[in-house]
NUTI-974006 format. One record per residue: x negated, y, z negated of N, C-alpha, C in turn. Coordinates in steps of 0.001 Angstrom, whole numbers, plus 500000, padded with zeros to 6 digits. Example, Ala and Ser with C-alpha at 12.3 -4.5 7.8 and 13.67 -1.06 7.14 Angstrom:
REM residues 2
486810494310492200487700495500492200486800496700492200/487150497750492920486330498940492860487100500030492130/
***
This chain:
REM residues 417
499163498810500000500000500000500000499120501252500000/499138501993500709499006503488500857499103504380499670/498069505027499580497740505752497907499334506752498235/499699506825496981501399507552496545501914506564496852/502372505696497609503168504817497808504228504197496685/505580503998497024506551504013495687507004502258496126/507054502058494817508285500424495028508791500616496164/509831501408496305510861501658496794510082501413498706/509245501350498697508542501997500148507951500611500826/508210499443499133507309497987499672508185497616500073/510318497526499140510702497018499372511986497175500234/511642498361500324512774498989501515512950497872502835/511961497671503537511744497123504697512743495830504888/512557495155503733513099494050503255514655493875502620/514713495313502081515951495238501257517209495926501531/516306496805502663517385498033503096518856497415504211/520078497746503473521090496606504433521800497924505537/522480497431506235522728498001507560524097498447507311/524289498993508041526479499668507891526888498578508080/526618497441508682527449496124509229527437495233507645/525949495266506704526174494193505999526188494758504998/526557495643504520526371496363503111527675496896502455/528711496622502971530359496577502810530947497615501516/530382498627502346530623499647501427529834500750501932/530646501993501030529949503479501256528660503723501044/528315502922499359526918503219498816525660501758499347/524310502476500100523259501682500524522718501142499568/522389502122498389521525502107497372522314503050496185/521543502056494959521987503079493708520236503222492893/520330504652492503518815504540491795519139504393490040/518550503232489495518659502931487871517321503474487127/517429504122486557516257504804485901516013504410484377/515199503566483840514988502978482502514316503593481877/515081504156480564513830504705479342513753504343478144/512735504149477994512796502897476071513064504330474931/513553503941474461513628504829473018512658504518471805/513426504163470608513201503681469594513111501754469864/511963501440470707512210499959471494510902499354471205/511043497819470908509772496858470794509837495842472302/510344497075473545510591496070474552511074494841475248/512027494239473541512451492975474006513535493013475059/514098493848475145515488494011476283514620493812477614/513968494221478192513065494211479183512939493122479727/512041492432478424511862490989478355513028489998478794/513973489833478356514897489281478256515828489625479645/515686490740480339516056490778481448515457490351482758/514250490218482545513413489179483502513915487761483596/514612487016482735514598486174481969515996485995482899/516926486811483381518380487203484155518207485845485258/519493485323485693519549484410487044520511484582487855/521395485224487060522822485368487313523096486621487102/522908487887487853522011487536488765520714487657488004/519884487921489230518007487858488840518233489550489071/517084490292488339516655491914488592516045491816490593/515241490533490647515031490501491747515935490528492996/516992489635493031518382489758493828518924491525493664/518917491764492813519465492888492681518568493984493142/517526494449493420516391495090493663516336494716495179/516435493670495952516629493150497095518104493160497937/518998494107497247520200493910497655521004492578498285/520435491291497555520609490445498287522182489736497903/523039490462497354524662490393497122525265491069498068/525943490302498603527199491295499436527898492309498222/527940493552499164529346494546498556528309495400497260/527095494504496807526587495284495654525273496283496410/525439497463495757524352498203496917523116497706496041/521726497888497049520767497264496112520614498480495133/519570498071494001519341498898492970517943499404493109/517446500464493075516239501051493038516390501471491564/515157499980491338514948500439489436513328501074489402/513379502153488456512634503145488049512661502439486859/511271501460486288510611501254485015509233501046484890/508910501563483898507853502136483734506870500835483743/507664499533483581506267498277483343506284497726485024/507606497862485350507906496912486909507043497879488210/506925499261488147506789500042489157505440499709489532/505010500181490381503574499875491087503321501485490630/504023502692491084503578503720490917503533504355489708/502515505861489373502937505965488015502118507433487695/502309507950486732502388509247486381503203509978487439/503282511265488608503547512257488596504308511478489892/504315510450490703504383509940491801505475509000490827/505304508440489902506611507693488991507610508585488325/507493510057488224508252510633487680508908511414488871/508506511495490090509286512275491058510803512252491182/511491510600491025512560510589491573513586511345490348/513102511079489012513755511587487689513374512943487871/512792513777488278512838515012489047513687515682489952/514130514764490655514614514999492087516633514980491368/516289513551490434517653513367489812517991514834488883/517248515084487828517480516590487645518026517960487952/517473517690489396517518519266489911518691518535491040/519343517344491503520330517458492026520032516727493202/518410516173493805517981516195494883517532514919495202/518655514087494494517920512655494590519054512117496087/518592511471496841518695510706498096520309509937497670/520410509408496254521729508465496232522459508762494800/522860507781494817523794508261493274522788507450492336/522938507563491075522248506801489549522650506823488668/522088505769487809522333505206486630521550505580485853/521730505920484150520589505602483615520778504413482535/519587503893482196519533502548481512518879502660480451/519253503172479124518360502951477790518398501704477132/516670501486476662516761500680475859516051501235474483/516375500631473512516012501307472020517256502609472197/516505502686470526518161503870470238517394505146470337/518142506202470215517764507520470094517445508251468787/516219508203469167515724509424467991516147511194467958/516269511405466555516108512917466347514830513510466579/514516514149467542513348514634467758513401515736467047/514470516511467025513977517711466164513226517236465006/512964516411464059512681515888463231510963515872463121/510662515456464754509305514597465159508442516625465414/509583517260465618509212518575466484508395519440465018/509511519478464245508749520013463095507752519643462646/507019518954463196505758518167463156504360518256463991/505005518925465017504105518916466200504313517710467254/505186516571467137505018515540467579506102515146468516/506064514128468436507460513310469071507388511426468909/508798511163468726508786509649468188508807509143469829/509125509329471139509108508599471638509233509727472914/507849509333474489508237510084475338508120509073476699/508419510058477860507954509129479203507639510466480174/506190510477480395505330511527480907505318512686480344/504890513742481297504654515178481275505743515999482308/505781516596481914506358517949482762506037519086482423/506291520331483375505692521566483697506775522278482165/507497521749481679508649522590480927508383522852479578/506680523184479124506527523746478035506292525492478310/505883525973477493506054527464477599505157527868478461/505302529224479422504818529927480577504011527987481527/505145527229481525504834526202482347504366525441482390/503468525214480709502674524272480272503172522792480344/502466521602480582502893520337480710502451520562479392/503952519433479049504208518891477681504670517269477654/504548516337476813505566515391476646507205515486476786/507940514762477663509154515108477579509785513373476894/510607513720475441511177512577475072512032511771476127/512253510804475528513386510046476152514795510477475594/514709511688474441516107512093473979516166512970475151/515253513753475730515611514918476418515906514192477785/514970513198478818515281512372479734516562511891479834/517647511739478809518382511493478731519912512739478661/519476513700478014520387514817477915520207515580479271/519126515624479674519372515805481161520091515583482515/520245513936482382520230512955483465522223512816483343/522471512620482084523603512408481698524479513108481899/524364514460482066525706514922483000526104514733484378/525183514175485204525187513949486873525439512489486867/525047511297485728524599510151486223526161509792486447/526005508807487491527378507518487652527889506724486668/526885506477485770527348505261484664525916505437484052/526101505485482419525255505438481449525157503857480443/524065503316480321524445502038480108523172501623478929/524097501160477573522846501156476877522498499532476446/521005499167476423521190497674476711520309497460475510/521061496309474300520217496005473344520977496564472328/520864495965470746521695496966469673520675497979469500/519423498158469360519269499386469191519679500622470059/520257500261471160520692501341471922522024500995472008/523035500294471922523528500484471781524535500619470246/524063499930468952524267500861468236523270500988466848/522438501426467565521205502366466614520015501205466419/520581500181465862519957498517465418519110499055464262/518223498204464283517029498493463314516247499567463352/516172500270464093515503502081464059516584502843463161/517503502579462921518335503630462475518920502821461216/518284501531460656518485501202459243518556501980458184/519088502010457014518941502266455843517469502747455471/517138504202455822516166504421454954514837504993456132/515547504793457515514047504959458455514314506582458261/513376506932459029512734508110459194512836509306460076/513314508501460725513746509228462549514617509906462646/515955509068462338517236509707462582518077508881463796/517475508120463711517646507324465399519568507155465392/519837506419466183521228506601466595521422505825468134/522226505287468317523001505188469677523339506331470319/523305505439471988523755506048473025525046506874472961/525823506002472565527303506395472269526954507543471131/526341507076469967526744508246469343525874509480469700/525105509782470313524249510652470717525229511526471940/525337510704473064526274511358473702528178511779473480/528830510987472174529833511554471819531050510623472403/531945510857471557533153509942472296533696510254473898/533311511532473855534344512688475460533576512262476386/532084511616476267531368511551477235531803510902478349/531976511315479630532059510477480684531266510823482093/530881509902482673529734509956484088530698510791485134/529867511234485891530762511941486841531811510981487410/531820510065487695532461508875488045534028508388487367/533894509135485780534545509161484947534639507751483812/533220507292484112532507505916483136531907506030481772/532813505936480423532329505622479486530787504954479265/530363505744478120528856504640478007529537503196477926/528499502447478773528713500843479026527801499929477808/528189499595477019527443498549475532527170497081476075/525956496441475785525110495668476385524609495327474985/525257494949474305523901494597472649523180493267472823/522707492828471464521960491618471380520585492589471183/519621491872470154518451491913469878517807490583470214/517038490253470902517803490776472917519042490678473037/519423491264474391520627490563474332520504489469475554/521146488870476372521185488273477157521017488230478417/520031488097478923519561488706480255520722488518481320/521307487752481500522394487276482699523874488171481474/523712488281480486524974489663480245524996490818480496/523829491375480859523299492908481409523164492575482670/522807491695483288522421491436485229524066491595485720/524647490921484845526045490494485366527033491956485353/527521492729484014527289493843483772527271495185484859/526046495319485245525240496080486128525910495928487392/526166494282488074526530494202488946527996494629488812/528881493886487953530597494392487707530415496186488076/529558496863487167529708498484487462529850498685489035/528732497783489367528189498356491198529044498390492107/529870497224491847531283496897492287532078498178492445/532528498421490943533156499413491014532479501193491426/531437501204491630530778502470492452531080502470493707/531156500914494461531161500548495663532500500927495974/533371501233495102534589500690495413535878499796495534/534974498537495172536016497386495640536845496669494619/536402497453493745537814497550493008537964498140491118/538485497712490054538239498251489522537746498572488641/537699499411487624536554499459486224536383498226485526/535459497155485167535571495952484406536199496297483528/536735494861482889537249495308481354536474495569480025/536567496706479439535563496731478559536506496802477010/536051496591475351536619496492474711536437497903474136/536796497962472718537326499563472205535689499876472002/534960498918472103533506499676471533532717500210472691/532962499621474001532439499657475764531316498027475805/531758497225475038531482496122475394531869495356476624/531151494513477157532050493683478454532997493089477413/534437492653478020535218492209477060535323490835477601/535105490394478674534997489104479094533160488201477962/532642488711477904531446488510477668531688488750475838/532170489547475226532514489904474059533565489243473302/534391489285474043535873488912473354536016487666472324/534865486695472596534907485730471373533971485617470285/534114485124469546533417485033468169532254484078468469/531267484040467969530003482392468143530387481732467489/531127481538466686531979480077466210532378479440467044/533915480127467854534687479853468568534030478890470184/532818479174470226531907478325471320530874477482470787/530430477450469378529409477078468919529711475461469029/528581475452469443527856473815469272528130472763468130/528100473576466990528414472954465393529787473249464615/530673473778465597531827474298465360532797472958464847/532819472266465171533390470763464621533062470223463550/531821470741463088531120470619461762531943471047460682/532365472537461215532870473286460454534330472701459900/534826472222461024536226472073460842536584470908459665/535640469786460083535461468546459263534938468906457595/534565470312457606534196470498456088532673469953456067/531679470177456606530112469222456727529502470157456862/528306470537455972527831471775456146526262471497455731/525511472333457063524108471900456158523061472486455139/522579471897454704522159472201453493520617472980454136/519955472416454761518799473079454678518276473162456584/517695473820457003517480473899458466516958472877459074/517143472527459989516772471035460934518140469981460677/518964470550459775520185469422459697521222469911460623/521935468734461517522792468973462981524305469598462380/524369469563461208526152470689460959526379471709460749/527302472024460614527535473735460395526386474536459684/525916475808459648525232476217459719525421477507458563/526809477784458099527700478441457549527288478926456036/526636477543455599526387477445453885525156478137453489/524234478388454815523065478291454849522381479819455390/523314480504455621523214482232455965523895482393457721/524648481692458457525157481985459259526377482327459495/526253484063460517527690484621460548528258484597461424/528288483824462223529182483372463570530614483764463465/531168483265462938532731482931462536532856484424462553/532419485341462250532879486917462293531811487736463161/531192487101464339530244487510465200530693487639466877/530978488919466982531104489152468914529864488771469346/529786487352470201529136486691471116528999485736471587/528452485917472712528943484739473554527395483618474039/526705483903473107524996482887472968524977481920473037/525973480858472426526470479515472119527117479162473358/527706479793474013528672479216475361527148479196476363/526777480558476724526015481186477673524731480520477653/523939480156476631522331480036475924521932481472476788/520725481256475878519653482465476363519068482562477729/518155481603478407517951481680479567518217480697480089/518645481014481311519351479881482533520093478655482036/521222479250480915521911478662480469521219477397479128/519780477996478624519449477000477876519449478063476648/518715477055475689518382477722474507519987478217473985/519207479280472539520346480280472114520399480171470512/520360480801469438520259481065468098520571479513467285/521867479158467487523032478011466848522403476429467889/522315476937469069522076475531470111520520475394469500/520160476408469356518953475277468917518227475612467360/519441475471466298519276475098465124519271476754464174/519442477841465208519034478964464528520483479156463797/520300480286462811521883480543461682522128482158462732/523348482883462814523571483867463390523410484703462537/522550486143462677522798486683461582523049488568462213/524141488283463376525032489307464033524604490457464669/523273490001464698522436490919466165522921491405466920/524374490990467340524976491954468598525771493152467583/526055492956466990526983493705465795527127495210466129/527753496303465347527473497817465063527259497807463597/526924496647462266527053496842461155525512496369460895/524476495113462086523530494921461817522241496112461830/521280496306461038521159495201460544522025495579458474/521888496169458765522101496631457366523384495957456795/524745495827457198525837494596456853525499493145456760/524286492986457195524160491409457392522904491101456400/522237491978455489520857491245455151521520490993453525/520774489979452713519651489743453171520112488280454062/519241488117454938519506487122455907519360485988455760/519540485012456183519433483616455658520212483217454477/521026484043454040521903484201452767523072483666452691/523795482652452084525289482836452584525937483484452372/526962484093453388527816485055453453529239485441452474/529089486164451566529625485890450785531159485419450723/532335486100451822533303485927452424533521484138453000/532138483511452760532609481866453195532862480750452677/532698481221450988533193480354450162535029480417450321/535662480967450533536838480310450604537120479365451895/536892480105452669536551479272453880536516478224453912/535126477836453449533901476414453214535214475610452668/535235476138451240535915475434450316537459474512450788/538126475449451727539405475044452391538987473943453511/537983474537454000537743473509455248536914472258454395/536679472218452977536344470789452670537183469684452396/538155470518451820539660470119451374540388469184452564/540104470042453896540762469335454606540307468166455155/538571468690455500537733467868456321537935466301455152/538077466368453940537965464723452893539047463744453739/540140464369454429541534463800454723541355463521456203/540984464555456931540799464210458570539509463272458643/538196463687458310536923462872458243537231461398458387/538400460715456926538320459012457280539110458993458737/540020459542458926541243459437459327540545459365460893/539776460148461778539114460160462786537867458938462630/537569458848461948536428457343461862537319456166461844/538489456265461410539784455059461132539821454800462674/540063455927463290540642455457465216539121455308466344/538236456042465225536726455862466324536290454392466229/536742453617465109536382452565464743537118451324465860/538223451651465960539062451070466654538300451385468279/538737452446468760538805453178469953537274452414470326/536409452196469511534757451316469777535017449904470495/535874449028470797536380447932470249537082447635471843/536681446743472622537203446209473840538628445527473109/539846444988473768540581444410473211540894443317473433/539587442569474091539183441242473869538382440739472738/537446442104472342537194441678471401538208441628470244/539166442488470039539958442531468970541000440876469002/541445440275470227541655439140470488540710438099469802/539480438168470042538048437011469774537872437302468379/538291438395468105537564438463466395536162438547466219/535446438823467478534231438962467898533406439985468685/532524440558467984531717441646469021530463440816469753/530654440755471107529623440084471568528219441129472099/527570441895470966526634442723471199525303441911470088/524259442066470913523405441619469703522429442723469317/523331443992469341522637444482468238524157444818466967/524918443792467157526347444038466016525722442705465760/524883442363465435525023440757464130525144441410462896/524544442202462416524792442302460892526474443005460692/526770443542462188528382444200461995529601443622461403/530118443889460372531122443173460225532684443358460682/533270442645461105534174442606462032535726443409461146/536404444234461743537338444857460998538224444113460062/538683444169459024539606443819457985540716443104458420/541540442919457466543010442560457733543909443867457701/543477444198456867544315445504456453544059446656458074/542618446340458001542484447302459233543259447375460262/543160446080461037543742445494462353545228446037462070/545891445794460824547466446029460633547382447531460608/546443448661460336546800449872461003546631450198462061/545523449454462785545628449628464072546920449431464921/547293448275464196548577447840465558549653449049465200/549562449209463976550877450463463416550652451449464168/549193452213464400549119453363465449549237453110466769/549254451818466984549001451593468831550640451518468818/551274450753467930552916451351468080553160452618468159/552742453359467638552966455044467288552882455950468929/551307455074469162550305455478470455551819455331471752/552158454382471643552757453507472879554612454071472907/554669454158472214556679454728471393557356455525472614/556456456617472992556470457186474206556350457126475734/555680455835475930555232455435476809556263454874477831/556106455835478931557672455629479986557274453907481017/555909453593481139555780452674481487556142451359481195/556173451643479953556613450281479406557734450242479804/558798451011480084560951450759480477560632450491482397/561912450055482936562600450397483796562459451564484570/561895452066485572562324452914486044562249452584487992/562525453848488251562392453675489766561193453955490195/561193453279491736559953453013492447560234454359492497/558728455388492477558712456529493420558333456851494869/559258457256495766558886457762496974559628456567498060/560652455734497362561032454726497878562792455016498024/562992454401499037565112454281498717565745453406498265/566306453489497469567179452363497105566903450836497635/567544450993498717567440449735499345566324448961499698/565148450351499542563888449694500186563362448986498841/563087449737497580563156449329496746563389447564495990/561945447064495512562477445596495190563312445643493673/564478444474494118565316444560492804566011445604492618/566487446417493526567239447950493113566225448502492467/564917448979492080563912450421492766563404449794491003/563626448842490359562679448396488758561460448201488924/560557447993489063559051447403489184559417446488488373/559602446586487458560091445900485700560409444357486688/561721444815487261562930443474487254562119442657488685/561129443368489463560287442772490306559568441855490005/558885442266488785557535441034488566558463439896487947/559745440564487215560668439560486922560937437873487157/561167438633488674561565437609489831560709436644490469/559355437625490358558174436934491058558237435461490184/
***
């Protein structure tokens, strides 16, 4: 590449779609990323995306979605004054397409950092210190800028979207969310609420996916996703990590584990699923693997607006789950035999139940069901069967009368045979 040379200039050639295949008004949208109060894991975790990939999306390689020209500071090839041009151009009004901006980490009070001489968090220089001096410009100000012109404001991660751990009990900063930084009235020229993306990370294919639903609707083709009262995806939000969890049957049966590496509920032991918006347990973390609960971790509500400070100390049980626990043990003593009573059975060919014999040799030491047993079995297979329209009389289907053997019985057929 040619000294100045931008992303945008490698992958144009490749990515740029035509009036015929790009099914829609917009060619391109420019996404502009700025970390805040961030330890970069959102980043991370969006590489990590399949569904889609940052790459598909950067390649416009979706129908109807225009590609994305992402502006970040680790992905770009270009950088200082040649990386800050297009957030320039977006400024003053003079950028080529429409944009997004994309925070990750929450927002600091800079006035705070100012009385200091300093600043908690920036991305380059600009000419806009006094009689023109280059200064650091925050990512609070990158942002109060950009945000009255942008299409859709979108904050990805709980610290950006709501405050997370920068804005705990006791920090220093002042930090804060997107949302609350920009205000409830806020809306994109477009007329788009800030868009909420949490998780510490959050889920790379819940922000890819996300991004794309918005693009959709920039494009046109149809309308605003559904989002919930907080600007969560509500498809992606709407359930609890219980409600998908892996160990959720644990729960129900009353089985709870005692110490980590044990396969049951997870509940007794500092996990808050059962009162947790997310969807980790259905989704896993990457390419549908992994995820907190799937692989042995306790939830302790990372996607939240109350973490971290509602949830510590962590690993704790929650105090709200002793009634819970307690009810679901109550029940689980009564269902527990009662489901091993029919698994026991339901194991059981019904030749063997005929033979009085399991012909497996690894059942020699097995001992063969009771008397008593067998007599509940047959009591439920009566119960099982009571309903059962096969067992009566009825008519052949798809047949007439006459064609019908025996006047249309199957029954009075084999009868005869």
């Amino acid at each position: 590449m040619p000294s100045g040379a931008m992303t945008e200039d490698m992958l144009s050639p490749v990515a740029t779609a035509t009036g015929a295949t790009r099914f829609g008004p917009l060619e391109k949208v420019h996404a502009f990323w700025f970390a805040g109060m961030s330890c970069d894991g959102c980043s991370v975790a969006v590489t990590g995306a399949t569904l889609p990939s940052v790459e598909s999306l950067m390649l416009g390689a979706h129908p109807g979605v225009p590609r994305v020209v992402l502006h970040h500071p680790v992905i770009n090839m270009e950088s200082g004054p040649y990386y800050l041009q297009p957030a320039e151009q977006a400024v003053a009004g003079k950028l080529d397409a429409p944009y997004v901006v994309i925070l990750e980490g929450s927002i600091a009070d800079e006035t705070i950092a100012h009385l200091q001489g300093g600043y908690w968090s920036s991305t380059g220089e600009e000419p806009w210190g006094p009689d023109g001096e280059l200064r650091p410009v925050s990512s609070t100000e990158w942002i109060a800028r950009l945000a009255p012109n942008a299409a859709a404001m979108i904050a990805i991660g709980t610290c950006a979207t709501w405050g997370g751990i920068p804005s705990a009990e006791g920090n220093p900063t002042g930090a804060m969310s997107l949302m609350d930084f920009l205000g409830k009235d806020y809306r994109s020229v477009l007329g788009v609420p800030v868009v909420n993306v949490p998780g510490c990370p959050p889920i790379g294919d819940n922000f890819t996916e996300t991004v794309a639903a918005v693009l959709y609707f920039l494009q046109g083709f149809g309308p605003l996703p559904e989002f919930d009262e907080l600007g969560r995806p509500a498809w992606l939000f709407g359930e609890t990590v219980h409600r998908r969890c892996v160990r959720g049957a644990y729960y129900e049966e009353g089985t709870f584990a005692e110490e980590f590496g044990d396969p049951e509920c997870l509940v007794e032991i500092g996990c808050w699923g059962p009162v947790v918006n997310c969807n980790i347990t259905s989704r896993g973390a990457i390419a549908g693997l992994g995820g907190c609960m799937n692989a042995g971790g306790a939830c302790i509500g990372c996607t939240m607006p109350g973490f971290p400070d509602k949830f510590t100390p962590f690993y704790s049980r929650p105090p709200g789950s002793l009634a819970s626990t307690t009810v679901s043990r109550m029940v689980g003593s009564v269902i527990r035999p009662l489901r091993k009573f029919s698994n026991n059975n339901l194991n059981r060919e019904v030749r063997w139940d005929k033979q009085g014999a399991t012909p497996s040799a690894y059942s020699r030491e097995r001992s063969e069901p009771s008397g008593l047993s067998n007599v509940g079995h047959k009591f439920y297979d009566r119960l099982r069967r009571h309903g059962d329209t096969a067992r009566h009389d009825a008519d052949v289907w798809g047949k007439r009368p006459d064609e019908s053997p025996s006047g249309g019985s199957p029954r009075g057929d084999r009868a005869n045979v």
